[in-house]
C-alpha positions in Angstrom: 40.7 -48.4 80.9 43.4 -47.4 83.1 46.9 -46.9 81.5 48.6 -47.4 85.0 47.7 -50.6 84.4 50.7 -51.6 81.6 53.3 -49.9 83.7 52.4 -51.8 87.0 52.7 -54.9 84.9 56.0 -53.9 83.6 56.8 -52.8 87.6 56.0 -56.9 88.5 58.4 -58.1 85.5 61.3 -55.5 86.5 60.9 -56.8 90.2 61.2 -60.5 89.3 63.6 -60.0 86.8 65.7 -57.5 89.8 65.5 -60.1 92.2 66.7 -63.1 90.2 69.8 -61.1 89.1 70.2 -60.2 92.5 69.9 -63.7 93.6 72.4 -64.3 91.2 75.4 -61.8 92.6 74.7 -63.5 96.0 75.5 -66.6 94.2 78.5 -65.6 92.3 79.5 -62.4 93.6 80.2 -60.8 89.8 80.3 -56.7 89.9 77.9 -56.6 87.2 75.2 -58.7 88.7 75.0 -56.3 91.5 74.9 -53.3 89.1 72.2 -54.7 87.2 70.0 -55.4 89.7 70.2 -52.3 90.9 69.3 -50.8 87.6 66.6 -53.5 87.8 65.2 -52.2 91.1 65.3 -48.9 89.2 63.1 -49.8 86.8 60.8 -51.4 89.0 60.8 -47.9 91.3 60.1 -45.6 87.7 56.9 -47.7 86.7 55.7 -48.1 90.1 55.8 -44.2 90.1 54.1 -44.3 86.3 50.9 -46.7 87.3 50.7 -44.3 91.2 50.4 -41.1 88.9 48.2 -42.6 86.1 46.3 -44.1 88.7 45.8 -41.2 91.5 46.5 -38.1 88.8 49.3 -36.7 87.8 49.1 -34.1 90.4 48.5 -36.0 92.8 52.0 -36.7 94.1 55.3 -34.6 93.8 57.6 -37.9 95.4 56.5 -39.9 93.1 56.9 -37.7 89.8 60.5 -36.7 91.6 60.8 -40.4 91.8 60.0 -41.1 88.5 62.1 -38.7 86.7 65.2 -40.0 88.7 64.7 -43.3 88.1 62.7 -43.3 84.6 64.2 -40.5 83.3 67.7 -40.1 84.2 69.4 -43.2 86.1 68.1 -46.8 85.3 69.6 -46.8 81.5 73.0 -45.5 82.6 72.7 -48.2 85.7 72.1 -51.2 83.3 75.1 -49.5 80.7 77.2 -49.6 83.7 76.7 -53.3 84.0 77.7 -53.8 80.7 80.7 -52.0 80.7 81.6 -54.2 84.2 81.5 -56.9 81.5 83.7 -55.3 79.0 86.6 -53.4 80.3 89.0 -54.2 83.3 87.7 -54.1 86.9 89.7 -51.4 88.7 88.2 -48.8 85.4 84.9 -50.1 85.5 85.3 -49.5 89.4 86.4 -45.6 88.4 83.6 -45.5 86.3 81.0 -46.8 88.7 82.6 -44.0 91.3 82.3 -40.8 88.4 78.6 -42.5 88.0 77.6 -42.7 91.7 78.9 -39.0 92.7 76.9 -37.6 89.2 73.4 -39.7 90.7 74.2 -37.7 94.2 74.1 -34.6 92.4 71.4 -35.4 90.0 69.2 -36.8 92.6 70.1 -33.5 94.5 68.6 -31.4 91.4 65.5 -33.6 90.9 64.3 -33.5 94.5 65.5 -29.4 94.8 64.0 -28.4 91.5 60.8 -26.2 92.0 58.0 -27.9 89.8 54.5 -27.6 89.2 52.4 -30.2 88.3 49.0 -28.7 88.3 49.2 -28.0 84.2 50.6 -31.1 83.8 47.7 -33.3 81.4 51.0 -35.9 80.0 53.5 -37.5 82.1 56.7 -35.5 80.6 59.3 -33.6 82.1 59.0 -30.6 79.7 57.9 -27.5 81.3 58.0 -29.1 84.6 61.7 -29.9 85.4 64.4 -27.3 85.2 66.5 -27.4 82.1 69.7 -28.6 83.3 67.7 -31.7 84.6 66.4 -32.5 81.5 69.6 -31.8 80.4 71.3 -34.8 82.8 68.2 -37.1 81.6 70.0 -36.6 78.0 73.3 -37.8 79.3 72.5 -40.1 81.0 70.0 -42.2 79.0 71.9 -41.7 76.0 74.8 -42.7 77.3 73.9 -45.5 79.3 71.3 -47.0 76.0 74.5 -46.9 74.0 76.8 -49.2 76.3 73.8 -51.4 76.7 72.8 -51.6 73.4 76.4 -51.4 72.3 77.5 -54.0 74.2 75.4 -56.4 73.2 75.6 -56.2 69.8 79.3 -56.6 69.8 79.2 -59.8 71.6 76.4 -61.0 69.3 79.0 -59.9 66.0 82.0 -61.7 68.1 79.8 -65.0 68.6 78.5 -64.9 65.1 81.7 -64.3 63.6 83.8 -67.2 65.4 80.7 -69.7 64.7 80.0 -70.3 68.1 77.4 -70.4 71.0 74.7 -69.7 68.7 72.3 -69.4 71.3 74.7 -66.1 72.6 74.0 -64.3 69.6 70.4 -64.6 70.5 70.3 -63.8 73.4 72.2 -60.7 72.9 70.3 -59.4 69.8 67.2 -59.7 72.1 69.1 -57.4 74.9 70.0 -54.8 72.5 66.2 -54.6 71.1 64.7 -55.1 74.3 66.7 -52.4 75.7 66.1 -50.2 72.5 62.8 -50.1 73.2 62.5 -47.7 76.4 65.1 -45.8 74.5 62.4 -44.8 72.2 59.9 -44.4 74.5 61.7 -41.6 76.1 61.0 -39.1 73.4 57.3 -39.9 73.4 57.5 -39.0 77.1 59.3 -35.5 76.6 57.2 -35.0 73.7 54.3 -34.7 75.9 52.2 -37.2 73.7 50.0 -39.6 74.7 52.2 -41.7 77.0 50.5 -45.1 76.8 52.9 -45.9 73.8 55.8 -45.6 76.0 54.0 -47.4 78.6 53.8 -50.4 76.0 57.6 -50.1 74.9 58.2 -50.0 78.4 56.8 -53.4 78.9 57.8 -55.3 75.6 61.8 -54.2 76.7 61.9 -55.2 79.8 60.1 -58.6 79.0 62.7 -59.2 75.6 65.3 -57.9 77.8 64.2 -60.7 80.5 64.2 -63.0 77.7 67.6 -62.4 76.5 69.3 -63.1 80.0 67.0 -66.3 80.9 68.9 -67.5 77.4 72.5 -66.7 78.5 73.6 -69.1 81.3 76.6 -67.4 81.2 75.3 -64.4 82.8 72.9 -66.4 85.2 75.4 -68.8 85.7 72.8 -71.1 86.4 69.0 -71.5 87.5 67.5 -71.8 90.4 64.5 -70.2 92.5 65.9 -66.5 93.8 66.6 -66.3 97.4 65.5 -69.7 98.8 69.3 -70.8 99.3 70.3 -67.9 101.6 72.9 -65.0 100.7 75.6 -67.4 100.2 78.2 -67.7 97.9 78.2 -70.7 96.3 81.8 -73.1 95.5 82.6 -72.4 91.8 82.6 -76.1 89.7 85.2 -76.8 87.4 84.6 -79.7 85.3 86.4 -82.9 86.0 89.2 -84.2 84.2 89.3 -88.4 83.4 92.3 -89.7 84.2 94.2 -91.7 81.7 94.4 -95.5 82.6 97.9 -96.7 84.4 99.8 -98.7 81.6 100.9 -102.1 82.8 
């Protein structure tokens, strides 16, 4: 069997799941949106560069192990934290933080695609012994920091909804973000462990699919449903529901 095949799978559910967010900030035009389907697209760029290495050898192809440490390794968890904390804090810091998090991806994607690397040992996908230290050292940062606003984030709306005994279906949906999203969290230690990667392969998919689960729950993050990108890239007229007036007294 090939093991490429669970991350191309999970590449096809990061893709839809990128697409309809997308179609979503064309929609509504929310900062967050956009920043989540970019992480989205992320994903879908990391196991795309999993299922071309498991498929063709690990050697076979220093882009696509460059591209999948970038993505995998070091930016998609910090891009999908970064829509969270859109959600969480005021715009113009969020904005401030999106600019610190952009110019550290410049230089990060700068070191991945400079760093000399081998790959003829390689018998694991991993970054250990192959990437320079102070990458593996960003991959650190930026996954851990980037899990925690995810994960963090969700669980705290799921405590404020459960605590004020309302929108049950928000509590939910968030608890299944924060698992989903735990999930390639752990799989990133089996990856610089060096061990047999088809376990992270396999948290890989089961995040992103509970993750997809936990938005297609919260209509207030959609906003609404509808198929992605058959409407065109406008943005639509926001709906406020209508007040019944009183009748006239005679």
């Amino acid at each position: 069997m090939n093991v490429g095949i669970i991350p191309l799978i999970s590449s096809i559910v990061s893709f839809v799941f990128a697409v309809a967010v997308l179609d979503q900030y064309f929609a509504r035009r929310k900062p967050f949106q956009l920043v989540w389907a970019i992480g989205l697209f992320m994903y879908f760029v990391a196991t795309i560069a999993e299922f071309w290495l498991e498929t063709y050898g690990l050697n076979s192809n220093h882009i696509m192990y460059r591209l999948w440490y970038l993505f995998g390794a070091i930016c998609t968890a910090a891009y999908l934290g970064m829509g969270t904390v859109y959600l969480f804090v005021r715009r113009q810091i969020a904005h401030i933080v999106m600019l610190v998090l952009a110019t550290v991806s410049i230089y990060a994607t700068v070191a991945v695609f400079t760093a000399s690397i081998d790959l003829g040992s390689m018998k694991y996908l991993t970054g250990v012994g192959v990437m320079p230290q102070g990458v593996r050292d960003l991959s650190r940062y930026f996954s851990y920091v980037g899990t925690v606003a995810l994960v963090g984030g969700a669980l705290y709306s799921a405590w404020l909804f459960w605590r004020k005994h309302i929108l049950a279906n928000r509590v939910t949906s968030n608890i299944l973000i924060a698992v989903g999203a735990l999930m390639p969290a752990i799989a990133g230690p089996i990856f610089r462990a060096g061990g047999l990667p088809i376990y992270g392969y396999f948290l890989e998919l089961a995040g992103i699919i509970i993750i997809f689960l936990g938005f297609l729950r919260t209509k207030e993050v959609f906003g609404f449903f509808r198929f992605p990108l058959v409407h065109g890239f406008g943005r639509i007229a926001e709906t406020r529901p209508v007040t019944p007036s009183k009748p006239a007294k005679h």
